[in-house]
C-alpha positions in Angstrom: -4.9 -28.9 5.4 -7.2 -26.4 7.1 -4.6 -25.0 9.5 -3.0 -22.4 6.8 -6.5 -21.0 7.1 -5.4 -17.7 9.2 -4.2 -14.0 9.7 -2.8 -14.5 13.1 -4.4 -12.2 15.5 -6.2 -10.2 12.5 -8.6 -13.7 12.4 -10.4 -12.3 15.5 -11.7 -10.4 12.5 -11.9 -12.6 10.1 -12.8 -16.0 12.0 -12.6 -18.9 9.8 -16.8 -19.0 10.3 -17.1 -15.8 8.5 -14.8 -16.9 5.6 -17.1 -20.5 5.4 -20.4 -18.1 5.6 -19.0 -16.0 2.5 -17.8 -18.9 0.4 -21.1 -20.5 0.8 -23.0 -17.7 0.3 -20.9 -17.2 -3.0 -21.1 -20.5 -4.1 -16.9 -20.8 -4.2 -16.4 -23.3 -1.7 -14.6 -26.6 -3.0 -17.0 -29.4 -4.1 -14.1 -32.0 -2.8 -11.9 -31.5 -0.8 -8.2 -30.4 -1.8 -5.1 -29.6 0.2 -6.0 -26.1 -0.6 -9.5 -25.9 0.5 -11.1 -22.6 -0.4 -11.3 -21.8 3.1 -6.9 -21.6 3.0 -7.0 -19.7 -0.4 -9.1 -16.8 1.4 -6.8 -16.3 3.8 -3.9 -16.7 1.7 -5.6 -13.8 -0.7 -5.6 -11.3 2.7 -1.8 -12.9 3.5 -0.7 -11.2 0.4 -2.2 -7.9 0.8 -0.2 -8.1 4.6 2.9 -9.0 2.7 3.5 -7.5 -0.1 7.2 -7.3 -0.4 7.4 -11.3 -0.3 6.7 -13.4 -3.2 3.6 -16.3 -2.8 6.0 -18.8 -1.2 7.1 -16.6 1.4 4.2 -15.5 2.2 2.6 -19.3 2.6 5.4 -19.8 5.2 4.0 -16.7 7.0 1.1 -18.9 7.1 2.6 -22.1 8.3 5.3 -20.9 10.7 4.8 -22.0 14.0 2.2 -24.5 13.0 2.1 -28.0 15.2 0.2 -29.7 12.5 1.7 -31.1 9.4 0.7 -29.3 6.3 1.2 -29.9 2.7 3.7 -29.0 1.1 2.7 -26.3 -2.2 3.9 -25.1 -5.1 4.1 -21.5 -6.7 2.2 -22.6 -9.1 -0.5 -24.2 -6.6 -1.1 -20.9 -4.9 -1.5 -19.3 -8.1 -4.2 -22.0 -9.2 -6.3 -21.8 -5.7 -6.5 -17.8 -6.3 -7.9 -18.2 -9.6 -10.8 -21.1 -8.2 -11.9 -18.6 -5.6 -11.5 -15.9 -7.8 -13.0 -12.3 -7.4 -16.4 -12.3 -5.9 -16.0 -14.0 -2.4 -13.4 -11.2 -1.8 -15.3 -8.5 -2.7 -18.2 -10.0 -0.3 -15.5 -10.6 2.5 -14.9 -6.9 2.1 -18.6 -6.1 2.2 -19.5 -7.4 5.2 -16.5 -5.9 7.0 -16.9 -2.7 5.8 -18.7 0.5 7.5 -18.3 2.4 10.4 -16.5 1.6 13.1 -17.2 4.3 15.8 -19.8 3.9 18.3 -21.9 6.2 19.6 -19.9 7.4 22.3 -16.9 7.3 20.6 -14.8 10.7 20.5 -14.3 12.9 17.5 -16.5 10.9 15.0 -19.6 13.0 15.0 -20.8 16.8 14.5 -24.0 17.1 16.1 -25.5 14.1 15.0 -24.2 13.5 12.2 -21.4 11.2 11.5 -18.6 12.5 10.2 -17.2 11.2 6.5 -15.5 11.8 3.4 -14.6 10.2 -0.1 -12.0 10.9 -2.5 -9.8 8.7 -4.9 -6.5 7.6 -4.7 -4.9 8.0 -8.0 -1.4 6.4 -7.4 -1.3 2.8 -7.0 0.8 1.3 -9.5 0.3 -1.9 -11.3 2.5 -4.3 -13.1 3.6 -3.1 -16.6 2.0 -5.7 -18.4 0.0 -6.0 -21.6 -3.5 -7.2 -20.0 -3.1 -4.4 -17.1 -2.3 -1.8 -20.1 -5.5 -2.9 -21.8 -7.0 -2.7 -19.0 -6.0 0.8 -17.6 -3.7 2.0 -20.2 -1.2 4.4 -19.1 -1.7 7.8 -17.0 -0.3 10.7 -19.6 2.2 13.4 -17.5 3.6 16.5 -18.8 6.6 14.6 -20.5 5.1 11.6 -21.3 2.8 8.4 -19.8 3.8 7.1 -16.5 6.2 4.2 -16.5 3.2 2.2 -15.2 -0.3 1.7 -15.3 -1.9 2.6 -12.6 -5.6 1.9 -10.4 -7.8 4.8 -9.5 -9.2 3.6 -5.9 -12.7 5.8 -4.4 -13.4 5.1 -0.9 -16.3 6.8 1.5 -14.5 6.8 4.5 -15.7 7.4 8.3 -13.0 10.2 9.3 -12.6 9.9 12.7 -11.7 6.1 12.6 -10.4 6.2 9.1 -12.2 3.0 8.8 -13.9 2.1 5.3 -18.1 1.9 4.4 -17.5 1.5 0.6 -14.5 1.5 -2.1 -14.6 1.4 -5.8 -11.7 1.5 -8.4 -11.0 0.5 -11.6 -9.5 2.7 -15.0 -8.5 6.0 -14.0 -10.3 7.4 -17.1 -13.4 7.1 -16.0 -13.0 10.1 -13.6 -13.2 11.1 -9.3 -16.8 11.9 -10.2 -18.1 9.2 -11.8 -17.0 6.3 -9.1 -18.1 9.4 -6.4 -21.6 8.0 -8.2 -21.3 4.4 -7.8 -20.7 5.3 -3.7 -23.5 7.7 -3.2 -26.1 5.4 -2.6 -24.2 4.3 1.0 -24.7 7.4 2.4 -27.3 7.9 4.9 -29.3 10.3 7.1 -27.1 10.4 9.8 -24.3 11.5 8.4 -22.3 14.7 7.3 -20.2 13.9 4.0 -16.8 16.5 3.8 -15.3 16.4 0.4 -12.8 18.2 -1.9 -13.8 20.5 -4.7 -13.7 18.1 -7.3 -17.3 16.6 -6.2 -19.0 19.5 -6.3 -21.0 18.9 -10.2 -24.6 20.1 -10.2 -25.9 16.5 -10.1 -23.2 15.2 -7.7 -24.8 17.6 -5.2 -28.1 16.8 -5.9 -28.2 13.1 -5.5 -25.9 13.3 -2.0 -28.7 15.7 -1.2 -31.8 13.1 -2.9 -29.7 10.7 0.6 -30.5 12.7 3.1 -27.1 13.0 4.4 -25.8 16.7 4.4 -22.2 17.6 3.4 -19.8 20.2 2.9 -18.1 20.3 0.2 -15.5 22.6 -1.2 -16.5 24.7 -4.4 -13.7 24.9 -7.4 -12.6 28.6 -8.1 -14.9 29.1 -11.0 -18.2 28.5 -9.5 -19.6 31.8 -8.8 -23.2 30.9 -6.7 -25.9 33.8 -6.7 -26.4 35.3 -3.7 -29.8 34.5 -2.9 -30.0 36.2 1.2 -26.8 37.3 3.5 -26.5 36.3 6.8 -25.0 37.8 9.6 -21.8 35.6 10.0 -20.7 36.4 6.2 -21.9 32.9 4.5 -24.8 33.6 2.0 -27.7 31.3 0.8 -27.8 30.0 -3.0 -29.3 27.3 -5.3 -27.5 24.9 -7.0 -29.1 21.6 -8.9 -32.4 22.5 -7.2 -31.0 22.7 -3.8 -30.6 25.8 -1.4 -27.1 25.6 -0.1 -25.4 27.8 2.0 -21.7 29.2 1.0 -19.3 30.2 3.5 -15.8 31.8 2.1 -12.7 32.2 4.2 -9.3 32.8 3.5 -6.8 29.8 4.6 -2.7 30.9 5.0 -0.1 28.3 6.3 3.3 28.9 7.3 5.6 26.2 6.6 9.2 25.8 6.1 9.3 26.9 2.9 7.4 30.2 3.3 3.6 31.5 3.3 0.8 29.8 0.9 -3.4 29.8 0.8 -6.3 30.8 -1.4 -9.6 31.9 -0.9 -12.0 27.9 0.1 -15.6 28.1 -0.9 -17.5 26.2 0.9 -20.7 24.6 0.1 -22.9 22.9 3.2 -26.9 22.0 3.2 -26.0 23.4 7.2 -28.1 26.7 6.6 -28.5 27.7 10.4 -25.8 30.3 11.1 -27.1 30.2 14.6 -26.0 26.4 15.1 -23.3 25.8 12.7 -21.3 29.3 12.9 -18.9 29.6 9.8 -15.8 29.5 11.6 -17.1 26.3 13.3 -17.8 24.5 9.8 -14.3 25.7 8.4 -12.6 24.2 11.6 -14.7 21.1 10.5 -13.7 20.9 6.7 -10.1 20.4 8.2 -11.1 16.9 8.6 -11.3 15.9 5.2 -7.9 15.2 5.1 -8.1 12.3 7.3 -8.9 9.9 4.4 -5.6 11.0 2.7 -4.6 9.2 5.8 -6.3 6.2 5.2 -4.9 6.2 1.6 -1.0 7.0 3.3 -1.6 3.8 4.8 -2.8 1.9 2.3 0.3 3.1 0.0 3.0 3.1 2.3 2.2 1.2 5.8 0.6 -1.9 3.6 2.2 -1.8 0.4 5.0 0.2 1.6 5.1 1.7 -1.9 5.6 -1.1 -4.0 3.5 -1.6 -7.2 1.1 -4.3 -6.8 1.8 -8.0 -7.5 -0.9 -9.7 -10.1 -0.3 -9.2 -13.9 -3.8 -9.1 -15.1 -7.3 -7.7 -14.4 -9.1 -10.7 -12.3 -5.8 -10.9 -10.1 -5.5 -7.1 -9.7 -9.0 -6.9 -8.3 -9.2 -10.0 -6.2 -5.2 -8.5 -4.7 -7.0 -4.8 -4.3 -10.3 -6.1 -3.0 -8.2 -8.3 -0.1 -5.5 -5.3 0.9 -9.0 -3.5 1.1 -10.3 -5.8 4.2 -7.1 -6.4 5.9 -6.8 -2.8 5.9 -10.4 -2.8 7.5 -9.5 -5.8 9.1 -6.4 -3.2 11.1 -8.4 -0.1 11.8 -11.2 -2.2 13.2 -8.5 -3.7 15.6 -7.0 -0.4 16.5 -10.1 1.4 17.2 -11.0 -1.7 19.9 -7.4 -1.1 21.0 -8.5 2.6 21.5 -11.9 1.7 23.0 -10.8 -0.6 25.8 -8.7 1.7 28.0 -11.3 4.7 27.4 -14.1 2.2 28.6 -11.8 1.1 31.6 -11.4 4.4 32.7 -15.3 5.3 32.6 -15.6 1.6 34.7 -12.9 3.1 37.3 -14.7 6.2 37.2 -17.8 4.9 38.2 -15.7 2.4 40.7 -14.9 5.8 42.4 -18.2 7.5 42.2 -19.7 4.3 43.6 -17.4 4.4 46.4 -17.7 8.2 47.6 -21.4 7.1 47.5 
């Protein structure tokens, strides 16, 4: 009855002694024990998130095909019932402990100077079963000719961008607003690293507590923030004050040329970076480009993993536990592909040093 309890090679990442730690630790294991130990639910929870176009009996096959051992036989109705005993919170904690960085130190293209390299932003288009307790819920996102044709789950991730991998995620009713779950995130930044976002998250206090972190950033002003100009400096940026912090602004104007002709504006740049001798402004506007990496993450969240569909459960506790386990399968994917990246780079510094040992 245990042997469901898998991702197939994805449970290098999740091994069944993390799972036992997390139900323990969350007091959800079963008190006797069933033919769907809590153990099998877990990893039925992160099977759905891997196949989302398959209803929950499908999706149990995925998880006995191939198996030597006989296991019971389920219901529909089974799988629903051993979702709602584990419910929410083991998830969420499975999640936890997988999530953060995923570079190492000598990892490529993850850091600017020291600093590690991230960004958050929210993900406004996941849509959710049209159902009464979802509409309660989230109600209905109003467009120019109407509300949408389904409720739908703001998602705000901090994400590392040169992995793509996730340190924190929040999401919930799309009313309460980018800036407010930008909040519930802030306190995961640290000192060691650089936060890039978009010009929505550029409030007064927003600033002021990523600052109160440690971490610095840089961070796109919207078009009608005007900052004084408080000293000029010789590469065109300018110092100013914002919330109580001296910021440096750095404007440049950005032109593409695509397809379908010429488009740009003017970016304004915040950054805590004040040196203009060791962050140039051309530098930090080649940096800022890397921002879009997490709408990267969230193309693969919408259309590698759920391929676009609208998510399965049809009401609040099921929506969360189904977002909280795509969540760490999609940690669960980038972890694996940046070991798949690692292991040929470290291979070639081993024959490297093979070579260097040998001219010796």
């Amino acid at each position: 009855m245990f042997a469901p309890g898998h991702v197939g090679e994805l449970t290098q990442v999740i091994p069944t002694e993390l799972v036992d730690a997390v139900l323990e630790e969350t007091g959800t294991r079963e008190r006797r024990l069933r033919r769907l130990p809590s153990r099998v639910g877990v990893y039925f929870v992160l099977a759905l998130g891997m196949f989302e176009h398959l209803g929950a009996g499908l999706v149990w096959g995925k998880l006995v095909a191939g198996l030597a051992a006989a296991v019971p036989r389920t219901s529909e109705k089974a799988l629903r019932d051993v979702r709602r005993r584990i419910g929410v919170v083991p998830i969420q904690r499975l999640f936890e402990v997988l999530a953060g960085p995923l570079a190492q130190p000598s990892t490529p293209g993850v850091h600017y100077h020291r600093w590690r390299t991230v960004a958050f932003d929210g993900c406004g288009s996941l849509n959710v079963p049209d159902h009464e307790r979802n509409r309660a819920w989230l109600g209905r996102t109003p467009r120019r000719h109407g509300p949408s044709g389904y409720p739908r789950l703001m998602l705000m991730t901090l994400c590392e961008t040169g992995t793509r991998g996730l340190i924190a995620a929040a999401f919930g009713t799309a009313s309460k607003g980018e800036t407010n779950y930008a909040h519930d995130l802030v306190h995961h930044l640290t000192s060691n690293m650089l936060l890039l976002a978009d010009r929505a998250f550029d409030s007064n206090k927003l600033l002021a507590d990523i600052a109160a972190q440690g971490a610095q950033f840089l961070i796109r002003a919207t078009s009608t923030r005007r900052p004084p100009v408080l000293a000029l400096l010789p590469d065109g940026s300018y110092l100013t004050q914002i919330g109580g912090v001296r910021l440096r602004v750095i404007e440049a104007e950005i032109r593409s040329r695509t397809a379908g002709g010429d488009f740009g504006g003017t970016y304004r740049l915040l950054t805590t970076l004040s040196d203009h001798r060791t962050d140039p402004a051309d530098r930090l506007v080649g940096l800022y480009h890397e921002r879009w990496e997490i709408e990267t993450a969230y193309l693969s969240l919408r259309h590698t993993l759920l391929k676009g569909r609208v998510l399965r459960s049809k009401d609040p506790m099921g929506l969360t536990q189904e977002m909280w386990g795509l969540l760490a399968i999609y940690q669960a994917l980038r972890s694996m592909m940046v070991t798949a990246v690692k292991l040929p780079l470290d291979r070639g510094h081993l024959e490297t040093g093979i070579l260097r040992f040998q001219r010796k």
